[in-house]
C-alpha positions in Angstrom: 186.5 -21.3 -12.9 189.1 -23.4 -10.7 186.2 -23.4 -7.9 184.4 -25.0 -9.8 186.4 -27.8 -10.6 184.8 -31.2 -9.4 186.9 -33.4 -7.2 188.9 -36.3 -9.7 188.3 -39.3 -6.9 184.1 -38.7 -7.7 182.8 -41.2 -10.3 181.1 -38.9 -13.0 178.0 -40.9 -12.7 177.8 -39.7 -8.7 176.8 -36.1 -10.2 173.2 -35.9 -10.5 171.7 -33.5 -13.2 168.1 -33.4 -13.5 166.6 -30.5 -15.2 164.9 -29.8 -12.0 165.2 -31.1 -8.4 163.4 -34.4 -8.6 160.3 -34.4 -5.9 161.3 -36.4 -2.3 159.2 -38.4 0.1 158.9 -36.7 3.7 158.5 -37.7 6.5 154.8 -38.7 7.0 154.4 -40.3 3.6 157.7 -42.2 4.6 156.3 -43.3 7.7 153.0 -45.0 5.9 155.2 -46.3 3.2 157.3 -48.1 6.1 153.7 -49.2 7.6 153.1 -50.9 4.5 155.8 -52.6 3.8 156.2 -54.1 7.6 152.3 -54.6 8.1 149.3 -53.2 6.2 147.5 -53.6 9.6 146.1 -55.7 11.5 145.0 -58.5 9.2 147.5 -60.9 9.2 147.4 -61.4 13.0 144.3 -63.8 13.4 146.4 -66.6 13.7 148.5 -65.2 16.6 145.0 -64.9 19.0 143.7 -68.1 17.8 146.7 -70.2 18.9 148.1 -68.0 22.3 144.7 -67.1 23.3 144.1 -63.3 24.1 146.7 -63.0 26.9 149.6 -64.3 25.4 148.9 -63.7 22.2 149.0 -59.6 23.0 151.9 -59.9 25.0 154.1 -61.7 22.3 152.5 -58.8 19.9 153.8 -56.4 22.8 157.1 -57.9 23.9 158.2 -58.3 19.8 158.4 -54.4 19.0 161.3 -54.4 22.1 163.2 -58.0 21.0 162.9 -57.7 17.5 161.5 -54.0 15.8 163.1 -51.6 17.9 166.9 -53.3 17.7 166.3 -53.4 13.9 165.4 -50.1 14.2 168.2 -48.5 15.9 170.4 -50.2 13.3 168.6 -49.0 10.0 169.0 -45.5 11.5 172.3 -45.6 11.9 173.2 -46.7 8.4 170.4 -45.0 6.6 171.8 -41.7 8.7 175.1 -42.5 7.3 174.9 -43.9 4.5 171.7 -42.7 2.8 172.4 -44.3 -0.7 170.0 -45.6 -3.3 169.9 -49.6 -2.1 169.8 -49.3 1.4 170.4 -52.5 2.8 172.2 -53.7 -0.5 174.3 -50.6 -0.2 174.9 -50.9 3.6 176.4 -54.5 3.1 178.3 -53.3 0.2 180.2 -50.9 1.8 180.9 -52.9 4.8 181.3 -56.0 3.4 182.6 -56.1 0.1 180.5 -56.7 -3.5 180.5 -60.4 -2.7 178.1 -60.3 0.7 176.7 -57.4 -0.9 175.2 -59.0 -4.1 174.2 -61.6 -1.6 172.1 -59.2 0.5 170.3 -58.0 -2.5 169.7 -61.8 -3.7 168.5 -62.7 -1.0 165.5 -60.2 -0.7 165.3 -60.2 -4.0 164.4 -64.4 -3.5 162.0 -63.6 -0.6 160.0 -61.0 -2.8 158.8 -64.3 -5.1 157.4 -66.0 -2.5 155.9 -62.4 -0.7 154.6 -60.3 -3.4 153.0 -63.0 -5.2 150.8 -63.3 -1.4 149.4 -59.8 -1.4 147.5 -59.5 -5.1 145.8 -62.7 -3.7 144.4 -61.3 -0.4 143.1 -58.7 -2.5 141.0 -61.1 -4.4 140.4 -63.1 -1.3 138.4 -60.0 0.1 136.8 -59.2 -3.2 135.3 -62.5 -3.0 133.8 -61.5 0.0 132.0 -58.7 -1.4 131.1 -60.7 -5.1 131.1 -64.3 -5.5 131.6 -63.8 -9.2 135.6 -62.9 -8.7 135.8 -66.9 -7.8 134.3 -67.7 -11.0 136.9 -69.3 -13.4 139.9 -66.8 -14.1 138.1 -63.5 -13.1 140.0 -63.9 -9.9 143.3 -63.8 -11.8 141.9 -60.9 -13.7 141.8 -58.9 -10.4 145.2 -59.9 -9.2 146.5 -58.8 -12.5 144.6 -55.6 -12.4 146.2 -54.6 -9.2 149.8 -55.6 -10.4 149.4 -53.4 -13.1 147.8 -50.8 -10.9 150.6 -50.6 -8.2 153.2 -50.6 -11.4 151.3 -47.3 -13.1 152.2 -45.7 -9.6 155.3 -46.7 -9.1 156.2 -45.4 -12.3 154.2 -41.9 -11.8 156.7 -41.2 -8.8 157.8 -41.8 -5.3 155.3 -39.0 -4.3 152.4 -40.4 -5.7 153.0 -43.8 -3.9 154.2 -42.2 -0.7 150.7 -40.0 -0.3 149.0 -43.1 -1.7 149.5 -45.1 1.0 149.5 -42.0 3.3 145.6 -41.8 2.2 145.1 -45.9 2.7 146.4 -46.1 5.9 144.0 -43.5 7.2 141.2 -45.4 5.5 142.2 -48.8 6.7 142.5 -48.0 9.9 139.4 -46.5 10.1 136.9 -49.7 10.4 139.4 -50.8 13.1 139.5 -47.6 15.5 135.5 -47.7 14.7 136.0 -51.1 16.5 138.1 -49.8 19.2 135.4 -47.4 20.3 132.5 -49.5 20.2 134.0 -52.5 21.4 133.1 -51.2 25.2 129.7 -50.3 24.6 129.4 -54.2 24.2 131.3 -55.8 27.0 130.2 -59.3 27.6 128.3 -59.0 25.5 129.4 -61.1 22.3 130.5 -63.9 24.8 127.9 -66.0 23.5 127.4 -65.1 19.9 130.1 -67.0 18.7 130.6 -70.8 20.0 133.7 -71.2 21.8 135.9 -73.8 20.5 139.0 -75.0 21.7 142.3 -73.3 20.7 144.0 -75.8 18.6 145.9 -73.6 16.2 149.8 -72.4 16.4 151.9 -73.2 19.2 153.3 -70.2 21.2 156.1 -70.3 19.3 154.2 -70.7 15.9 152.5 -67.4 17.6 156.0 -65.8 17.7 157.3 -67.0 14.3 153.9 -65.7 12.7 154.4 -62.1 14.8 158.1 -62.3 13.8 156.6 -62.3 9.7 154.3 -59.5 10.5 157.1 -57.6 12.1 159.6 -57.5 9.6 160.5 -56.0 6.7 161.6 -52.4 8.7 164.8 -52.1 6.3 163.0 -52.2 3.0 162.3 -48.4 3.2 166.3 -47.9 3.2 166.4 -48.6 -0.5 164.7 -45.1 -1.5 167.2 -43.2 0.6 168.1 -41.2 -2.5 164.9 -40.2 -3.0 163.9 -39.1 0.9 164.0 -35.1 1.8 167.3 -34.9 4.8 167.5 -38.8 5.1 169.9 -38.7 7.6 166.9 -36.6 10.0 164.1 -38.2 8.7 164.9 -42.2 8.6 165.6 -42.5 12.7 162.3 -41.2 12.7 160.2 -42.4 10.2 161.5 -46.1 12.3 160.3 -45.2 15.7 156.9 -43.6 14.7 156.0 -46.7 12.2 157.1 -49.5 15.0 154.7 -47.8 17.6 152.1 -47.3 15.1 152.4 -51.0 13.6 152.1 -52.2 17.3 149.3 -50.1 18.2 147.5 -51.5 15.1 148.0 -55.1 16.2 147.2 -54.7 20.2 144.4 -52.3 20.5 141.9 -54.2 17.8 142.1 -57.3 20.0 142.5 -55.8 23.2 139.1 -53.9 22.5 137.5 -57.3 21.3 138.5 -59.3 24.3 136.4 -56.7 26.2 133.2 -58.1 24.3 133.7 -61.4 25.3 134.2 -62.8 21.6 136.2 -66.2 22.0 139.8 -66.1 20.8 138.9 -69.3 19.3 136.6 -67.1 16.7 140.3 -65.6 15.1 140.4 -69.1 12.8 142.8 -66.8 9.9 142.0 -64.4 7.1 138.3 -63.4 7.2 138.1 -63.5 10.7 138.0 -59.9 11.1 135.0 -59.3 9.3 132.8 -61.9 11.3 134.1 -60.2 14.4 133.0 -56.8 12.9 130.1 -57.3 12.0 128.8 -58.8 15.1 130.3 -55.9 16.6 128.6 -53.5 14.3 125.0 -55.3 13.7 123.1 -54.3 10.6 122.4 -50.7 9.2 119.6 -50.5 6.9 119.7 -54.4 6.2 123.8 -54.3 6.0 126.3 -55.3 8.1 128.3 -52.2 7.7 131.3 -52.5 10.0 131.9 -55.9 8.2 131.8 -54.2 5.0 134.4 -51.7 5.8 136.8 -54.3 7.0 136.3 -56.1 3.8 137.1 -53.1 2.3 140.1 -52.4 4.5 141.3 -56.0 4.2 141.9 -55.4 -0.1 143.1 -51.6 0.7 145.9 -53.5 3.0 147.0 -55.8 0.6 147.2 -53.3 -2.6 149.0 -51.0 -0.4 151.7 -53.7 0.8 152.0 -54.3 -2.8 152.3 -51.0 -3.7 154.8 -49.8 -1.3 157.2 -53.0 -1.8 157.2 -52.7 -5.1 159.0 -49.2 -4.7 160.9 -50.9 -2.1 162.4 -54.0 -4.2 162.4 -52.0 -7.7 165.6 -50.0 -5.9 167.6 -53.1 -5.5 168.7 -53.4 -9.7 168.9 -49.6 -9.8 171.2 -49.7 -7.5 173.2 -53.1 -8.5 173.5 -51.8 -12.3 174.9 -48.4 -11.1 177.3 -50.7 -9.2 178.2 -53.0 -12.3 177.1 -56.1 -10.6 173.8 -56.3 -13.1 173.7 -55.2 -16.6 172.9 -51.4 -17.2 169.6 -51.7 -18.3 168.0 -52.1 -15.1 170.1 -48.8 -14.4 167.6 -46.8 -16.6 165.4 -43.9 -14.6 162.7 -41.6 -16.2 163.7 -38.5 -17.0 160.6 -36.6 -15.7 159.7 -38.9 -12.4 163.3 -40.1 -11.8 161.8 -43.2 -11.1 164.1 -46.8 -12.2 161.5 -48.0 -14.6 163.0 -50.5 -16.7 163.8 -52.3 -12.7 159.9 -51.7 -11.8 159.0 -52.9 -14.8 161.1 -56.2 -14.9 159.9 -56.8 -11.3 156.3 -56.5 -11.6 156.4 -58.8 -14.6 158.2 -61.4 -12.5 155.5 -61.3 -9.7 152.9 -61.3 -12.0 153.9 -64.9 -13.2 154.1 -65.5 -10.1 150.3 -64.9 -9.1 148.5 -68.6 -10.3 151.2 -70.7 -8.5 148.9 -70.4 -5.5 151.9 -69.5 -3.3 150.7 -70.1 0.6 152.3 -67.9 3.4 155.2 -69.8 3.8 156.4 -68.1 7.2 159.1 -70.1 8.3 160.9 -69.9 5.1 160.1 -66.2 4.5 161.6 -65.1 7.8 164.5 -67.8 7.2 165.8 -65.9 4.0 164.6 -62.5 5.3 166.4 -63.4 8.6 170.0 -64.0 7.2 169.7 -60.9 5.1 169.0 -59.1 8.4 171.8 -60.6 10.3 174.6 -59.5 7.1 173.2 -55.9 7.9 173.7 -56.4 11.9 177.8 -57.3 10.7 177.8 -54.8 8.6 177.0 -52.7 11.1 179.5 -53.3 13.4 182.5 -53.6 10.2 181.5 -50.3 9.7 182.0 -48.8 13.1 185.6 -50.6 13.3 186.3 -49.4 9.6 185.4 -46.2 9.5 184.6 -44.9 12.9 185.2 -41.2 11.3 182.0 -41.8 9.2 179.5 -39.3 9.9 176.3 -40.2 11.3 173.7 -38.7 12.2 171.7 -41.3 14.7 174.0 -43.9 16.6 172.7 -47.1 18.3 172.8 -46.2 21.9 175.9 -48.0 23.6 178.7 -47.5 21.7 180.0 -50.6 20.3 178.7 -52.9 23.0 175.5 -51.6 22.3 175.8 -52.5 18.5 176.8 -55.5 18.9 174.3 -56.4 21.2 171.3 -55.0 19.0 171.8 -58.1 16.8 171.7 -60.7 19.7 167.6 -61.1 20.2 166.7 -61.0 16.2 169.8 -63.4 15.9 168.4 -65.9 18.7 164.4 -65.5 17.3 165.8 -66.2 13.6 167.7 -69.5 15.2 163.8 -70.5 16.5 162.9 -70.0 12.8 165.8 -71.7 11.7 164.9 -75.2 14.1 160.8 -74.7 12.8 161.4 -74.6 9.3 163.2 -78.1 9.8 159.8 -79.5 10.5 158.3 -77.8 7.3 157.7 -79.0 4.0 158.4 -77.0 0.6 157.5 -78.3 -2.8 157.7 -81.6 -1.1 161.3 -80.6 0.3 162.7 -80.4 3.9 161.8 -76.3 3.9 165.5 -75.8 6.2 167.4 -77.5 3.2 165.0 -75.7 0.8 166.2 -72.4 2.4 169.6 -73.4 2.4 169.3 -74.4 -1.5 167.9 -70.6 -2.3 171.0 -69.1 -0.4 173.6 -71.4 -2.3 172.2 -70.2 -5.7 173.2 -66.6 -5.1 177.0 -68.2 -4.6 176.4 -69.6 -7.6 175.0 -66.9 -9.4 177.6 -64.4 -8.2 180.6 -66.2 -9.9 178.5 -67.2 -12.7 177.9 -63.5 -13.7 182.0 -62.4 -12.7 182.7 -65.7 -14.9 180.8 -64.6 -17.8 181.8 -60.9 -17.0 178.5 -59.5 -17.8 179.5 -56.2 -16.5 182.6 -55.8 -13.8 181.8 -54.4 -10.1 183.0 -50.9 -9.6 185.1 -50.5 -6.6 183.0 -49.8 -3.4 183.8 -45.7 -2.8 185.4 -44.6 0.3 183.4 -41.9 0.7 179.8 -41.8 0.6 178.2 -39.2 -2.7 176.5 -36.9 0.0 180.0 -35.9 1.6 181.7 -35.9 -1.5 179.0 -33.4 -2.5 179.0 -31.3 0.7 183.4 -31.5 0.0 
């Protein structure tokens, strides 16, 4: 029938035909997932107290949601209300852009994930240590973080569901050993004051406080790159943001806020493992056990297999979406026919961090959050382009203020990124000035962009001028 007729401007690859309606991540599941791939919790944060002492150190972990989370929150549910794509970010930049700052958006994350994912599989074995001594033994330990690579990939490829109530489920049990805290922490007031010698506070500076806040604040956008695959995206994402920035705030504040009440030194907070001395002077000994210390343990490898987890359906997104675009070759275009998932993309990526995993990659902060940062700051532009060039576009969350209001949401991450920018020029990376070694990473996606249109791999299809869900709803 002539009603039937699809419109000739749609790309024939825009019409999705599964046999059935592929299964979609709501709300809740979205909003751990986003937990996850911002925080994990409260480990992380040790540093912060150690260095800024209670007081300051809880107000930069209260005053960061405002400056930083909540600005680049406003803007990811703007876009992700409008333009709800598979690649979020990648797709957002695309749009508004052009394919050149577009493939740079999606290098540039795609960089940062080599020197992030490769962190989390060794937390995991740092806290299984904890528990058995025999993980430290020769190559066992790389035996664990391989197990949970190849865990997190079996998931991934099983469905966005099965992650999404996955870390659902860990974030309820993760949290636990920490609100167990919360409560008893008053029961004990004063009295832990001298159970741990007080030492002075010689760790980070207040603004090494910040920039190490800054790391376990970001990362809000990478649930954009599943938009596809989110039930109502444009009502869901605005959401999913603010409920997951007050939760990841709540889980840094109130842990310490209850511990200062029982007179533990911030000095005590020395960096990863901290959290189970603290609990299990808190909790004492149950049958021989110190049980609350046990649980963190517990909750400390549960956080780090869950950030995995959840980023590695994050960054797997990124080729899907450049192959349907042209700009990679169409392999990494390839989705299961029964989960819908990109598995040839989850695959490649999970093979790349597992190489990854005996370079003994520290947490290099400075240069996370400097490659992170000016990925950020192409999405702030874009933001604004897009208003200019197609104010008509639908959407279905704006950032308050009209276009002052956009432009201004950029202006505090865009002043805390310059603070990154000046520390990582007193940072060394491989024996490298880390500012020039940032620099060096973000000239290689130049390079590698006009390698791949030299050698034509594959040629960039046209950005679309409409988006596929109003070309659908046409």
């Amino acid at each position: 029938m002539s009603s039937l007729t699809l419109p000739a401007q749609l790309p024939a690859r825009a019409i999705p035909t599964p046999r059935k309606p592929a299964v979609k991540l709501t709300l809740w599941p979205l909003v751990a997932a986003t937990f996850f791939m911002v925080s994990g919790g409260t480990y992380g944060t040790e540093e912060i107290i150690h260095g800024a002492g209670y007081g300051r150190g809880i107000l930069v972990l209260l005053f960061l949601p405002v400056l930083w989370c909540l600005p680049t929150a406003f803007m990811i549910g703007e876009l992700s209300s409008a333009l709800p794509q598979e690649g979020g970010y990648y797709a957002w930049v695309r749009r508004g852009l052009g394919n050149f700052w577009g493939f740079q958006e999606a290098w540039l994350s795609l960089a940062a994930s080599i020197f992030d994912m490769a962190i989390y599989p060794t937390l995991f074995v740092f806290y299984l240590k904890q528990m058995s001594p025999w993980f430290g033994l020769g190559n066992q330990g790389v035996y664990a973080g391989l197990f949970v690579v190849a865990t997190c990939t079996a998931l991934n490829l099983a469905g966005i569901r099965v992650v999404g109530i996955t870390s659902l489920w860990l974030f309820f049990l993760l949290s636990a050993p920490f609100a167990v805290i919360v409560v008893m922490s008053p029961l004990k007031m004063g009295a832990l004051a001298e159970a741990h010698a007080a030492q002075a506070a010689t760790g980070l500076s207040l603004l090494g406080g910040v920039l190490v806040a800054m790391w376990n604040y970001m990362g809000w956008d990478n649930a954009s790159t599943i938009a596809r695959e989110v039930e109502r995206p444009q009502k869901t994402y605005p959401r999913a943001m603010i409920v997951a920035v007050a939760l990841v705030a709540l889980s840094y504040v109130l842990p310490f806020a209850a511990v200062y009440l029982t007179g533990v030194p911030s000095s005590t907070f020395g960096g990863d493992g901290s959290w189970a001395a603290v609990a299990g002077a808190i909790g004492g000994k149950f049958l021989g056990f110190e049980w609350l210390r046990l649980l963190i343990i517990l909750g400390g490898m549960m956080s780090s297999f869950g950030m995995f987890n959840a980023l590695v359906m994050s960054y797997s997104r990124l080729p899907l979406a450049m192959a349907h675009d042209g700009m990679l070759p169409k392999i990494f275009g390839k989705v299961s026919a029964r989960t819908r998932v990109p598995w040839a993309a989850i695959l490649f990526c999970a093979t790349c961090w597992a190489l990854c995993l005996g370079l003994g990659f520290k947490r290099l902060v400075t240069l996370d959050i400097m490659l992170y940062g000016v990925s950020l700051m192409l999405e702030f532009v874009a933001l604004v382009a897009l208003r200019i060039r197609e104010p008509e576009l639908k959407r279905g969350f704006r950032v308050p203020g009209g276009m002052p209001g956009a432009i201004l949401a950029g202006v505090f991450p865009l002043a805390l990124l310059s603070l990154a920018m000046v520390e990582s020029n007193h940072e060394t990376v491989l024996g490298m000035n880390g500012l020039l070694f940032g620099v060096l990473i973000i000239m290689a996606g130049f390079l590698i962009y006009f390698a791949i249109r030299k050698l034509k791999i594959r040629k960039s299809k046209p950005v679309v001028v409409k988006s596929i869900e109003e070309l659908e709803t046409a």
